[in-house]
N, C-alpha and C positions, 0 to 999 in steps of 0.2 A: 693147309694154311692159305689162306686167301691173299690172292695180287691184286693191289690198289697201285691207280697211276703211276707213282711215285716209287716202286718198288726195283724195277729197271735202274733209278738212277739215285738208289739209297746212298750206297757209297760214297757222293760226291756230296747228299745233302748233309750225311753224317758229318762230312769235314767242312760243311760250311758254316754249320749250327756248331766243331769244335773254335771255329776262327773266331764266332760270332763271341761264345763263352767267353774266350781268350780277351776279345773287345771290351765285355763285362766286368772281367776280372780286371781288367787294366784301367776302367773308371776306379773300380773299388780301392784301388791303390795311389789315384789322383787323390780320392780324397782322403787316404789316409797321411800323405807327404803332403796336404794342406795348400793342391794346388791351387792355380788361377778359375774361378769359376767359370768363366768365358773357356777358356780351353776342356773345361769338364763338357762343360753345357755341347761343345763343340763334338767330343767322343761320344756324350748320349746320342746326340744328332745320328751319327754315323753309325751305331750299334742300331738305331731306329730303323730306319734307313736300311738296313742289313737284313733284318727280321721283314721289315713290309715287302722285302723283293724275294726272299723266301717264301714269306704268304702267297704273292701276288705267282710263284711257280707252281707254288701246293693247288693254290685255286687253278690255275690251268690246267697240270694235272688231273684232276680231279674231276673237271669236263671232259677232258678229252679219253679218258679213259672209264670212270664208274658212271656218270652222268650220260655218255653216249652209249655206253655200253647196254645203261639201261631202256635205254629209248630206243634200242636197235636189235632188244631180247624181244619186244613184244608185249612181254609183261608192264601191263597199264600199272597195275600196283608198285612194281619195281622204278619205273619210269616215275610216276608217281612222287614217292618217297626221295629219289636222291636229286627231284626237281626243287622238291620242299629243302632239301639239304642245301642244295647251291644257293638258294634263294637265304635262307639263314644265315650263311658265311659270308655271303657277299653284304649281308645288313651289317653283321659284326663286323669285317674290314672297314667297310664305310664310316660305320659310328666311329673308329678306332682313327680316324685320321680326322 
């Protein structure tokens, strides 16, 4: 089985991504009790906010582990490849804010 960055500190993102759901599911039940939208609008903010600082760890990871790792194997192709990767997600995050 193959270890990516992030693998060392699964555990901790598992529970952060269940806190994160927990945050989701708790809009979903604002707008079933018909709350205030300002307060709704207030929990998206904060479930956003949640998820981009998860991204913004994955993306660290993800350098400092399969993106150096491939630049420090030698291999042009590998190095290559998860250059074009970093370069991809950091376009998606960007677009996505």
């Amino acid at each position: 089985m193959p270890e990516y960055g992030y693998t060392k500190d699964k555990a901790a993102l598992v529970t952060r991504l269940h806190r994160i759901e927990g945050q989701v599911r708790g809009i979903e039940k604002m707008v079933e009790e018909d709350r205030y939208c300002v307060d709704i609008l207030t929990q998206i903010s904060a479930a956003t906010t949640a998820l981009e600082s998860l991204a913004l760890q994955m993306l660290e990871q993800h350098i400092e582990h399969c993106v150096a790792g491939a630049l420090a194997s030698g291999d042009e192709g590998d190095a290559k490849q998860k250059t074009e990767e970093l370069l991809q997600a950091v376009q998606r995050f960007a677009r996505s804010r």
